[in-house]
C-alpha positions as CSV (number, residue, x, y, z in Angstrom):
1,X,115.7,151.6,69.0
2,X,114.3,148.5,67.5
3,X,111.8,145.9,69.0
4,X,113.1,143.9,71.7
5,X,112.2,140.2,73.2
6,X,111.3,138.7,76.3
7,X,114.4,136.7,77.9
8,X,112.6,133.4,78.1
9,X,110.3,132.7,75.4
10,X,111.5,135.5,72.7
11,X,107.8,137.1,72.3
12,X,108.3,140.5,71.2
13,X,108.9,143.8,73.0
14,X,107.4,146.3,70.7
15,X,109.6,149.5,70.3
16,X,108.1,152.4,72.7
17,X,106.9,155.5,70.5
18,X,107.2,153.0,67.3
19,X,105.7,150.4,65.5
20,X,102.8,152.4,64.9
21,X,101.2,150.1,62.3
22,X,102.8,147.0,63.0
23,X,102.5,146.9,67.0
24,X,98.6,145.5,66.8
25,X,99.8,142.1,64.8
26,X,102.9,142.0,66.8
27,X,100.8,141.8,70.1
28,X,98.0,139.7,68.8
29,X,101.0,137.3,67.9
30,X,102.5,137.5,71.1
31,X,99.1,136.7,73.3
32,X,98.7,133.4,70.7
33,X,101.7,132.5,71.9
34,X,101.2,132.7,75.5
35,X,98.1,131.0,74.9
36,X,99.5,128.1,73.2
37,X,101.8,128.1,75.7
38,X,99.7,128.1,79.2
39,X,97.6,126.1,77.4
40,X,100.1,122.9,76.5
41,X,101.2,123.2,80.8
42,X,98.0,123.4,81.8
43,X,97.5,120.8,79.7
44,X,100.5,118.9,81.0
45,X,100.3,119.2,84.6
46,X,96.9,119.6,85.7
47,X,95.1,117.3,83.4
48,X,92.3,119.4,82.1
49,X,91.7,121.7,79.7
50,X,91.5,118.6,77.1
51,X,93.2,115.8,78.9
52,X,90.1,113.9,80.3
53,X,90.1,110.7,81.7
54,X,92.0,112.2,84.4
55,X,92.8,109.2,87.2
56,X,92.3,110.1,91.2
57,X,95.6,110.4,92.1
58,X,95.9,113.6,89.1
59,X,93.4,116.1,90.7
60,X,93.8,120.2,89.7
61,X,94.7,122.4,90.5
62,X,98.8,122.0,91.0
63,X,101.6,124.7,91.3
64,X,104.2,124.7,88.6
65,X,107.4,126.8,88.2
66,X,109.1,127.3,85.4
67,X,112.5,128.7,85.2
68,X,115.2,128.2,82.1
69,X,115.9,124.4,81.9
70,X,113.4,122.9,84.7
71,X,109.8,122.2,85.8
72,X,109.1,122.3,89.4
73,X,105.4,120.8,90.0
74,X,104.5,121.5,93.6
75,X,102.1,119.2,95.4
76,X,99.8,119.6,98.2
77,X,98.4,117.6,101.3
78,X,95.2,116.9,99.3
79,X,96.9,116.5,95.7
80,X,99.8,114.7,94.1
81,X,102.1,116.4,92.0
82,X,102.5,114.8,88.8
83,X,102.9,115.0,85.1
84,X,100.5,113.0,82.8
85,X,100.7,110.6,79.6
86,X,97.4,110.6,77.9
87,X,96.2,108.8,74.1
88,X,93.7,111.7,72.2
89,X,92.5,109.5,70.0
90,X,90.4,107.1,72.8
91,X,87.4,109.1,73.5
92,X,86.8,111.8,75.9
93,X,86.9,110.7,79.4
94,X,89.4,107.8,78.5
95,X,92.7,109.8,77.4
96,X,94.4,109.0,80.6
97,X,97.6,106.4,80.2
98,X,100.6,107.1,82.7
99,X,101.5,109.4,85.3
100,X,104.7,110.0,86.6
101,X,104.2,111.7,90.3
102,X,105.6,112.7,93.5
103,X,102.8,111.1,96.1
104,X,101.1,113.6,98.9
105,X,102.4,111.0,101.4
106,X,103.1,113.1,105.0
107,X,106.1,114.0,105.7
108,X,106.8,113.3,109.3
109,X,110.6,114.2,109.7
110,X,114.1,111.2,109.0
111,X,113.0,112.2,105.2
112,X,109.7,110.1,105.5
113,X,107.2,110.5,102.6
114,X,106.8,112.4,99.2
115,X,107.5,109.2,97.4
116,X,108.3,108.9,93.8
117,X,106.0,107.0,91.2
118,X,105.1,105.4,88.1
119,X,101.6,104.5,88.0
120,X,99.6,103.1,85.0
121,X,96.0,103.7,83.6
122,X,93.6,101.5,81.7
123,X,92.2,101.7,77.9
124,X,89.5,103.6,79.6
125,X,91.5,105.8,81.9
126,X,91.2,103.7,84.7
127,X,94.2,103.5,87.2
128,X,95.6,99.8,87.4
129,X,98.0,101.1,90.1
130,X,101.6,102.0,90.2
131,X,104.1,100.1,88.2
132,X,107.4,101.7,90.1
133,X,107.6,102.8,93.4
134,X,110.3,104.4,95.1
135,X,110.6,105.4,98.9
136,X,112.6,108.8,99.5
137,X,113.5,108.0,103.1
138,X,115.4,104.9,101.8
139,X,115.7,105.0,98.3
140,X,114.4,101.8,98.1
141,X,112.6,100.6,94.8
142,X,109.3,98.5,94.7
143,X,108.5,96.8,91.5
144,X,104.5,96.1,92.7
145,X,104.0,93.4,89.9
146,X,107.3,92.0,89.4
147,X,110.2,92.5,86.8
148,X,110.8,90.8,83.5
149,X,113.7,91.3,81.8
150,X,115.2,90.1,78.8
151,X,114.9,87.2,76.1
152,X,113.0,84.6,78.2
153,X,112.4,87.0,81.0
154,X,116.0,86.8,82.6
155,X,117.4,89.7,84.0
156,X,120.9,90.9,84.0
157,X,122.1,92.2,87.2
158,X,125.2,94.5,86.4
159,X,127.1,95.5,89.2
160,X,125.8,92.4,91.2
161,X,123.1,91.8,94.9
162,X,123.6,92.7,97.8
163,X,123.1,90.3,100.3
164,X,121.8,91.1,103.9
165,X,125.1,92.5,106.5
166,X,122.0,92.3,109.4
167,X,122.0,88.1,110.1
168,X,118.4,88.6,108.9
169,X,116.9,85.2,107.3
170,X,114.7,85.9,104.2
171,X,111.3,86.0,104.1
172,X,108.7,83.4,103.4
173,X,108.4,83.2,99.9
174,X,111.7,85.1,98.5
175,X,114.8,83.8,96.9
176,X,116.7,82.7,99.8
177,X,113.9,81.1,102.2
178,X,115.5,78.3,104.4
179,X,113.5,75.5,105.8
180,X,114.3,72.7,108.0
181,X,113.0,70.0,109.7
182,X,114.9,67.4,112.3
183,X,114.2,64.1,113.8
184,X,116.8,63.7,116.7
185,X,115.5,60.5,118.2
186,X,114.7,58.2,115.1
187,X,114.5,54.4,115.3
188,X,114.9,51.5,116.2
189,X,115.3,50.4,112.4
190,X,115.6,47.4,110.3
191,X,117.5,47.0,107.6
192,X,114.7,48.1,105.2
193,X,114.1,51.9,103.8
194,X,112.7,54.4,106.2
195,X,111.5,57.7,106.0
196,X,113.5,59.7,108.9
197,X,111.9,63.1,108.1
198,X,109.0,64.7,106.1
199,X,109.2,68.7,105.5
200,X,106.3,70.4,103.5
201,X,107.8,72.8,100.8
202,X,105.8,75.4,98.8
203,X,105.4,75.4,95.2
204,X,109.0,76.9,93.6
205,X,112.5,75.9,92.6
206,X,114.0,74.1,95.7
207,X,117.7,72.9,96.2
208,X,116.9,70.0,99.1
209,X,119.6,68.1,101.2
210,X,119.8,65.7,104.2
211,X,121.9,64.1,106.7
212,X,121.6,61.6,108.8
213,X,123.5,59.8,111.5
214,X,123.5,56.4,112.1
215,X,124.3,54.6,115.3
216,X,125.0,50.9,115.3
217,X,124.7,49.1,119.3
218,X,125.9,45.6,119.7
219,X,126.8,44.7,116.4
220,X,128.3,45.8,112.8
221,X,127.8,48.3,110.2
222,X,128.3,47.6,106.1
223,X,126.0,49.3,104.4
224,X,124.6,52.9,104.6
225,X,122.4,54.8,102.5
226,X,120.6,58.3,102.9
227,X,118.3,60.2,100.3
228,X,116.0,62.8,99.2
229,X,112.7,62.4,97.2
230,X,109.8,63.4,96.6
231,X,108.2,59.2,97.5
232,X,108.0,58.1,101.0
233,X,110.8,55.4,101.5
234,X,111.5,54.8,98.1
235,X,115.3,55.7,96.6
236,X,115.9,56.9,93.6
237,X,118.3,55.3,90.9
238,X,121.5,55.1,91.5
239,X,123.9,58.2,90.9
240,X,121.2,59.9,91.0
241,X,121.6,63.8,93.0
242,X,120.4,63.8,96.5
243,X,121.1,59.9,97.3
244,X,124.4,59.2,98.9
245,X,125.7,55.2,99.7
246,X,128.7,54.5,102.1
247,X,129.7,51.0,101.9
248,X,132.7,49.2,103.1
249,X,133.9,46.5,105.7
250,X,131.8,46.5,108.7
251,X,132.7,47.8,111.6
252,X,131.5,47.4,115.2
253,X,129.5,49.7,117.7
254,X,129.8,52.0,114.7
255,X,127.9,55.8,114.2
256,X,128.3,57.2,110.4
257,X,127.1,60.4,109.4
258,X,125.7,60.3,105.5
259,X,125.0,63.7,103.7
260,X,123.3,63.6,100.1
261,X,124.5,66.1,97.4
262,X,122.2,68.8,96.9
263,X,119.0,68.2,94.6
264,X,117.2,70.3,93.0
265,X,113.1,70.2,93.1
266,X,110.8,72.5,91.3
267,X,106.9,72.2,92.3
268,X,104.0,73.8,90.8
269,X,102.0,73.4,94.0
270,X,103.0,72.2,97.5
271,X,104.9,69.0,98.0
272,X,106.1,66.9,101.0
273,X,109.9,65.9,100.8
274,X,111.2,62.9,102.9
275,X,114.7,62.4,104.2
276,X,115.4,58.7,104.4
277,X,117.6,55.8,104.4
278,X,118.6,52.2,104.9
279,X,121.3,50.0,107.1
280,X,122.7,46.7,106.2
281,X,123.9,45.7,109.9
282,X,123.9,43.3,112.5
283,X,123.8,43.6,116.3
284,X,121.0,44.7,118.8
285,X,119.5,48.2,117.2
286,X,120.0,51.3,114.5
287,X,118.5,54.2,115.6
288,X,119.1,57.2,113.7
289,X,119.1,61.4,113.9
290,X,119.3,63.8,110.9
291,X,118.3,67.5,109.8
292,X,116.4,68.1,106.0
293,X,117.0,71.1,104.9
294,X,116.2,73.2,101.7
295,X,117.0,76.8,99.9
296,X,114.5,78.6,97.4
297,X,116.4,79.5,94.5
298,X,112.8,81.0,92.5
């Protein structure tokens, strides 16, 4: 009967009653092995045993299984199961780079915590925090500190966004934040520019429209212009986006409603926006009502 081998790592099974001279080298070779081998795990899970610079959130000891084809790292309430990324060459106490781990995150039942993450450490094996993030309960990623993607940091969305099915509004700061503002009682006005409404916008990449009705009393209408900029009661040049003119014969007692084309705004710090307009008319008064609004598109 000749030497056998284990099943899973093919150390050797020396022959019973044989290998009288040979057994010694063959067992010696067989514990190297094992060594090597419990030593690269160890190595790989725990973070010791030469892996220094070990970050908080990789704290031995963990419980690993290892069965043909898979890894199982088992965490605790106290410690996070993960594996480890470390650089030799940076000193002792410094090694530590990336962890990829399954956080010790309770779990309180409707498949609420162990959460997955990547999380990234510094030259000196300092933890800047997690880079990735996803919650189990949800599936739901978190990118902590943004995504770039790309040449020119665009990012190419394959299969599409979702959009919201809950009537939700997004939040303050996010692509998709609507403003508004209204003035529903504006006037008495001449016919020189006013401003009917001023809205505050953060800094970012605005689309901005307006509209505003105008009603005529006790006289005629010919002229009606409404606008969007950035310079109280000022238009901007003709043709321009955002600055709409209706002009035609007049007409008496007359109300028009004038809505700009959208234009787009992009501010590097907080700007006020103003929604207004001018009348060519005669009779008694103009007074006016309108809504600005605006979208974030970045």
């Amino acid at each position: 009967m000749a030497d056998g081998q284990t099943t899973n790592y093919q150390w050797t099974l020396p022959q019973v009653g044989a290998s009288a001279s040979t057994w010694g080298n063959k067992l010696n070779a067989d514990l190297s092995s094992i060594d090597s081998t419990v030593s690269a795990i160890s190595k790989l899970v725990s973070g010791v045993a030469g892996l220094s610079g070990t970050p908080p959130y990789l704290t031995p000891p963990l419980q690993t299984l290892i069965t043909p084809n898979q890894v199982s790292i088992a965490n605790s309430a106290t410690v996070q199961g993960a594996v480890q990324f470390t650089n030799s060459a940076a000193p002792t106490g410094q090694q530590a780079r990336w962890a990829v781990l399954e956080d010790n995150s309770t779990e309180s039942g409707a498949n609420a915590g162990s959460n997955f993450g990547v999380w990234a450490s510094s030259d000196t094996g300092v933890s800047l925090g997690p880079a990735l993030q996803i919650t189990r309960a949800t599936r739901q990623v978190n990118f902590p500190t943004g995504i770039t993607g790309g040449s020119g940091g665009s990012l190419t969305i394959v299969n599409g966004v979702q959009g919201v099915t809950t009537g939700a509004n997004a939040a303050v700061g996010v692509v998709g934040e609507y403003v508004q503002a209204q003035n529903l009682s504006g006037g008495p006005f001449s016919n020189v520019a006013f401003d009917l409404i001023a809205l505050s916008l953060a800094h970012g990449d605005w689309n901005v429209w307006a509209t505003i009705e105008y009603i005529v009393t006790g006289g005629s209408l010919s002229n009606a212009q409404t606008w969007v900029n950035t310079a109280s009661a000022t238009p901007p040049a003709p043709g321009s986006q955002g600055y709409t003119i209706m002009a035609g014969p007049s007409v008496s007692f007359v109300t028009l409603t004038v809505t700009t084309t959208p234009v787009a705004m992009n501010f590097a710090t907080s700007q006020t926006v103003y929604a207004s307009g001018t009348v060519i008319f005669t009779g008694t008064s103009c007074a006016a009502k309108g809504t600005l609004s605006a979208r974030r598109m970045r």
